[in-house]
N, C-alpha and C positions, 0 to 999 in steps of 0.2 A: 633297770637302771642302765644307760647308755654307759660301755666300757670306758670310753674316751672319758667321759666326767669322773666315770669312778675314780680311774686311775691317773690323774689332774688334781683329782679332790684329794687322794692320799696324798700327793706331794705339798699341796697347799696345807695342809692339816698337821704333817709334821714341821712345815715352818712356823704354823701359829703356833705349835703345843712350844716349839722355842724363843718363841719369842714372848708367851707367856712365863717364861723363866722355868720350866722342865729341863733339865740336863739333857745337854744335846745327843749325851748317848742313847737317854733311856725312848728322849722324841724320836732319834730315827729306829729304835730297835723294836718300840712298841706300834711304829707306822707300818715300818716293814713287814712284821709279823701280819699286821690286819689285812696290808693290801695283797702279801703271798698267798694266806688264807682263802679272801674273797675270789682273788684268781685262780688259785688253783687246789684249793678244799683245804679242811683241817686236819688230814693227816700228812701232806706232804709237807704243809705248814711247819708242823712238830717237828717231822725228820728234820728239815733244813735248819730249826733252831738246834738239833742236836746236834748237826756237823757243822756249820759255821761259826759259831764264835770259837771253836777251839781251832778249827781250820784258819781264822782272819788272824793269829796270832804268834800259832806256828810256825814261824815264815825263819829262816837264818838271817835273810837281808834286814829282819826287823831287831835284832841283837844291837845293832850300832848303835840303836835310839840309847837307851840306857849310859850305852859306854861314854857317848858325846855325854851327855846330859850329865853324869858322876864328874867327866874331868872337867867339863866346866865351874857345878859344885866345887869342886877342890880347887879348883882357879879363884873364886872369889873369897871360900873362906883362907884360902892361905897370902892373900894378900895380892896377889901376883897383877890384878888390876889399879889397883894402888901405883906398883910398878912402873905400870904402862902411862900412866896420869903422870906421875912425875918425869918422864924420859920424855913424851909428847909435850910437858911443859917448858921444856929445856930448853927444847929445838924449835918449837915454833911460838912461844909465850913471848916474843920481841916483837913479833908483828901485830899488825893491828887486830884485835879482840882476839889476842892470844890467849886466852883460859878459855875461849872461848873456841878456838881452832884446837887447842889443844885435846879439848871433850871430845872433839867428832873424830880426830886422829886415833886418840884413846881406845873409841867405843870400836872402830874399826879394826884395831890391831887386838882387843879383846875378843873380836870375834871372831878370831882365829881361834879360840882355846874354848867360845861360851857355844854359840849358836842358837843364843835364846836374846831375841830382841825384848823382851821382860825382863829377863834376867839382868843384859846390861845395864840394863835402863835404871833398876832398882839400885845398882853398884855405884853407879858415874852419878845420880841424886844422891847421893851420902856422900861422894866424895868432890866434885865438883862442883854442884850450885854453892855450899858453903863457902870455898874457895873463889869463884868468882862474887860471891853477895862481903866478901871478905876487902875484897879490890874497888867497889863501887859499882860492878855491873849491874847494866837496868836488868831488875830481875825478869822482864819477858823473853828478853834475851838468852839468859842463862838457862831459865825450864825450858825456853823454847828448843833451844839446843839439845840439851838433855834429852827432852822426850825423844827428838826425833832421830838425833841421833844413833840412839841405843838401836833400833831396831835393822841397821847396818850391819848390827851380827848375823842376822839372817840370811844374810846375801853371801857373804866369806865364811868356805868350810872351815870348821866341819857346822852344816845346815841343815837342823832336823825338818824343817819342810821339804830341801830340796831329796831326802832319804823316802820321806812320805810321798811327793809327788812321784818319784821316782817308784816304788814300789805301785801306786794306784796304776802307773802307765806303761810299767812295763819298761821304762827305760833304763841306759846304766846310771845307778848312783854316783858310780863315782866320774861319770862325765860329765853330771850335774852338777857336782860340787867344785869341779874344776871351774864348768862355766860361770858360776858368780864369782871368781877372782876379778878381772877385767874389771867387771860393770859394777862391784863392791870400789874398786878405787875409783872408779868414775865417778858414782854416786860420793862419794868423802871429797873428792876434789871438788865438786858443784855446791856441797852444802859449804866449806873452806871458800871458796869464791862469792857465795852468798854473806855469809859473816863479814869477809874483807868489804864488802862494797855497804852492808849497813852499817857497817862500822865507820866505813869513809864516811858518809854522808851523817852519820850520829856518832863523832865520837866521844859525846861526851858519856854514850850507853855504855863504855870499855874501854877505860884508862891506859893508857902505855904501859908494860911493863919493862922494866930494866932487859936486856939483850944477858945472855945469860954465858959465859968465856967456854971457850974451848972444852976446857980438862973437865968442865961442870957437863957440859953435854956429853961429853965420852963418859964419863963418872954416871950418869944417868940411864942411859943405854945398857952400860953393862948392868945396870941392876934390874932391864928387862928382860936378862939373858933368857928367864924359863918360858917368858911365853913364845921366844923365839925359835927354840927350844922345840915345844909342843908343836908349832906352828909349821917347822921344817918335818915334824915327822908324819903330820896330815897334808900337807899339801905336797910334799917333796915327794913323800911315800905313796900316794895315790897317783901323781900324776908321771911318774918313773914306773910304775906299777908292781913296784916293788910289794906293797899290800893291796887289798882291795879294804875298801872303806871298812868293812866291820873290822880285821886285823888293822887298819892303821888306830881304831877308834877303842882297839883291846890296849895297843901298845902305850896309845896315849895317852888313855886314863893311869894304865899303872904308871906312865913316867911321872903325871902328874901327881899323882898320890908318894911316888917316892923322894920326888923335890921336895913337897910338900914337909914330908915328913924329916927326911934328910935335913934343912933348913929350919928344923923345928917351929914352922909356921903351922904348923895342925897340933889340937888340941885333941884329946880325947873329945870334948863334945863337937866340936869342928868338924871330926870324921862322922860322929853320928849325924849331925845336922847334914851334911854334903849326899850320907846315905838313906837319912831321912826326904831331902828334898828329891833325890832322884826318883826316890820311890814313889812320889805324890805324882811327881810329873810325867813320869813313864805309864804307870796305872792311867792318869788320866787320858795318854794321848792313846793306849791300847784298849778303854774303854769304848771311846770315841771311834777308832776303827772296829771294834766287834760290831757294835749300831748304825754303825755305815756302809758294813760289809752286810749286812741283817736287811737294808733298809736299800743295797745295790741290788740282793739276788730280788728283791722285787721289781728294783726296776729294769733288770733284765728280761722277768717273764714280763713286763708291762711294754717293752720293746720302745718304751720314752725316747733313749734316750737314741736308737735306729733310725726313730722317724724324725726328732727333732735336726737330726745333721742331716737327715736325707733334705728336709723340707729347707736349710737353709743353705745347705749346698748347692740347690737349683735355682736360689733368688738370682734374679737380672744384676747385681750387683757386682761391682769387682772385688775381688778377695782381700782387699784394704780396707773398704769399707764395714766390709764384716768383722776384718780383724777390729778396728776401731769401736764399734757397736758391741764386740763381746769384752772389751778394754774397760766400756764406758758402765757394761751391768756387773765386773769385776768390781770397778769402783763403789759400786751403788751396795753389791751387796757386802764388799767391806763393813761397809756405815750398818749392816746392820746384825751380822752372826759373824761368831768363832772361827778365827782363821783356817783351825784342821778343819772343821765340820763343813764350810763353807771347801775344799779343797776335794773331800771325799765325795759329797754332795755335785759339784759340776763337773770336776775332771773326766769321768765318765761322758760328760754329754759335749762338753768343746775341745775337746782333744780330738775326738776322730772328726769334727769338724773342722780343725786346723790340720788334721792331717789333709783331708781331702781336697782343701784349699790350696798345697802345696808347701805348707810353711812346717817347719822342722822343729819338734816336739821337745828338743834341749831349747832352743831360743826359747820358747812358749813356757816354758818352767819358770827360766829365769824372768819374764816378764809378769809372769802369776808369782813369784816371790816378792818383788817387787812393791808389787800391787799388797799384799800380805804387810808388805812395812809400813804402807802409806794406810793402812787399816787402823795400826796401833795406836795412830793418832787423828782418825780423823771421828767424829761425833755421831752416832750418841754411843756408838762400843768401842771405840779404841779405848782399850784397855791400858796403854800408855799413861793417858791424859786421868785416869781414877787413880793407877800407881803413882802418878806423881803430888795429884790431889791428896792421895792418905798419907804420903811421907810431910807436904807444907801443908796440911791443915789449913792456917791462915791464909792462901792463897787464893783467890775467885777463879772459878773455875773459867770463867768470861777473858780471866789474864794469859789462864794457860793457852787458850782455844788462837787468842790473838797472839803468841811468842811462837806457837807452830806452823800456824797458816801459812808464812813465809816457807818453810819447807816441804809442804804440802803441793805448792809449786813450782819448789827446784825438785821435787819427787816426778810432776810431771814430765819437768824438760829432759830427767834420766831418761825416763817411758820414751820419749820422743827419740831421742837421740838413740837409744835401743833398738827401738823398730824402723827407725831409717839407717841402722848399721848395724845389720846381725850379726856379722863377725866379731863386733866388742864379745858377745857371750862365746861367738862358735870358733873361733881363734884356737882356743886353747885345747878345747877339745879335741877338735880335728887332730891335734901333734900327737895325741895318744897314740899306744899304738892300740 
């Protein structure tokens, strides 16, 4: 059998076994195993399954996943997104599709505290669409916001992909997590400037609301104090370097567990749920790296992923065009696998591509995060658009697909405005010391 096909045919083989619905751990861990095997015999095979999965896990920089992931748990069951809904209503519910400016403020300033575009996603549909279908907003409106919204946490630390990317590449964590501040507020003011302008031309999709006095928006704000709180001590403390992400992400989970508690906003089963859901979600994301770490050492001995940057590195092209062409298969294969899987799965093969092109490995993060938000909602996997489908039931799913599209292409004009201005991401990095 010709090597080139062989080893082409594992990689295609673990995509169908997921796209067949195989759990994307066990598709790359059971490809990897075949294709080291076939290449390189059945006992070095063994060995490598013996040292790697405890090796892909063992890692300190991989600590933080958990700590983010708890304190954002204890952020949603102790209320503290509630908080943020009502203080973002205060301040901007008088402009035009205020409940509706006010969700994308919300989902942003939560995701200083969650870093799970799901997670907000599922909080701001409980607490928001109600509230706007409460006012008269056209409900495409309101999911549509919501959905897309929510995954804005992703981009503003603390960022369990930009942790994950960061570990696959070798870069700092915590210069990654700096670099989506910027282009998180850019992205919330374009989706806030898209609302204002359908809202101008339809206002009859979201009623005026009353302008809300003074002491009501101060009175508001202070009752967001804790996510501010949490927020000052991950982004303040990482980028002062006062901690490195995993301490900023120890300290912040216990302050939020002590708010929590202190406020007597935690229940007895509220702490188990926060430490039940961490546990689901950390397992599965350290799952996923065992079988991608399984499913890499193959395509190291298979040198894929050598020859694939060698061979695109020398195309007659200019280095834009390429950048654009690997922009455009981020998008594609958005639409069709798991964000981490799809993360562990390429960054190996277009990173040292974007390195050799010239372009800087922190921007290239935050434009694969990015590209990660506009996944949650775009068809037949954004898992967004099903979260929001099982919470309204009644809603066609034809409705949801039409209330997000609109931001699917103010996702674009971020991408653009990104890659024609890399300093929105590398700004802030750079001041590090």
């Amino acid at each position: 059998m010709d090597g080139d096909f062989l080893k082409f045919g594992i990689v295609l083989m673990a995509f169908g076994l997921m796209f067949l619905g195989l759990p994307v751990a066990f598709a790359l861990a059971v490809m990897g195993f075949i294709g080291y095997w076939l290449l390189g015999g059945l006992g070095p095979a063994l060995h490598m399954m013996g040292i790697v999965p405890f090796g892909s896990v063992a890692i300190y920089s991989l600590t933080v996943i958990p700590l983010f992931v708890f304190m954002g748990n204890i952020a949603h069951y102790a209320g503290f997104g509630a908080d943020i809904f009502r203080a973002a209503k205060s301040w901007v519910g008088g402009i035009p599709g205020g409940l509706a400016q006010a969700t994308v403020a919300g989902c942003a300033a939560f995701g200083a505290v969650s870093g799970s575009g799901l997670a907000t996603c599922a909080m701001m549909a409980k607490i928001a669409i109600p509230e706007m279908m409460r006012h008269g907003y056209n409900r495409g409106l309101a999911i549509g916001t919501v959905a897309s919204a929510g995954p804005i946490a992703q981009m503003i630390p603390p960022s369990v992909l930009f942790v994950i990317y960061g570990i696959i590449t070798e870069q700092s964590v915590g210069k990654l997590l700096i670099a989506g501040i910027l282009p998180g507020i850019l992205e919330t003011l374009i989706f806030m400037g898209l609302i204002y302008i359908w809202v101008k031309r339809n206002p009859a999709y979201a009623p005026r609301l009353e302008k809300t006095s003074g002491s009501e928006k101060r009175k508001a704000l202070k009752g967001a104090w804790t996510v501010g709180v949490l927020a000052f001590i991950i982004i303040g403390g990482i980028y002062s370097g006062i901690f490195t992400p995993t301490e900023a992400g120890g300290v912040a989970a216990f302050s939020a567990l002590a708010m929590g508690l202190g406020l007597r906003r935690l229940k007895g089963k509220d702490l188990w749920d926060s430490l039940k859901d961490s546990i689901g979600v950390t397992g599965m994301i350290f799952f996923i790296q065992v079988g991608a770490l399984i499913f890499g050492t193959f395509l190291a001995i298979s040198q894929i992923p050598i020859r694939i940057s060698q061979f695109v590195t020398t195309l007659p092209y200019p280095p834009i065009v390429i950048l654009l062409v690997i922009m455009v298969l981020y998008l594609v294969l958005g639409c069709l696998i798991d964000n981490i899987a799809n993360l562990f799965l390429t960054l190996p093969i277009t990173v040292p591509i974007i390195k050799a092109l010239g372009y800087d490995p922190i921007w290239f993060g935050v434009l694969i995060v990015l590209h990660c938000e506009t996944a949650l909602i775009t068809p037949p996997y954004g898992l967004n658009l099903f979260l929001i489908k099982g919470i309204l039931k009644d809603v066609p799913m034809a409705e949801i697909l039409r209330g997000v599209t609109p931001f699917i292409f103010a996702n674009m004009v971020t991408l653009s405005l990104l890659i024609a201005f890399p300093q929105i991401a590398l700004y802030l990095p750079s001041q590090m010391g």
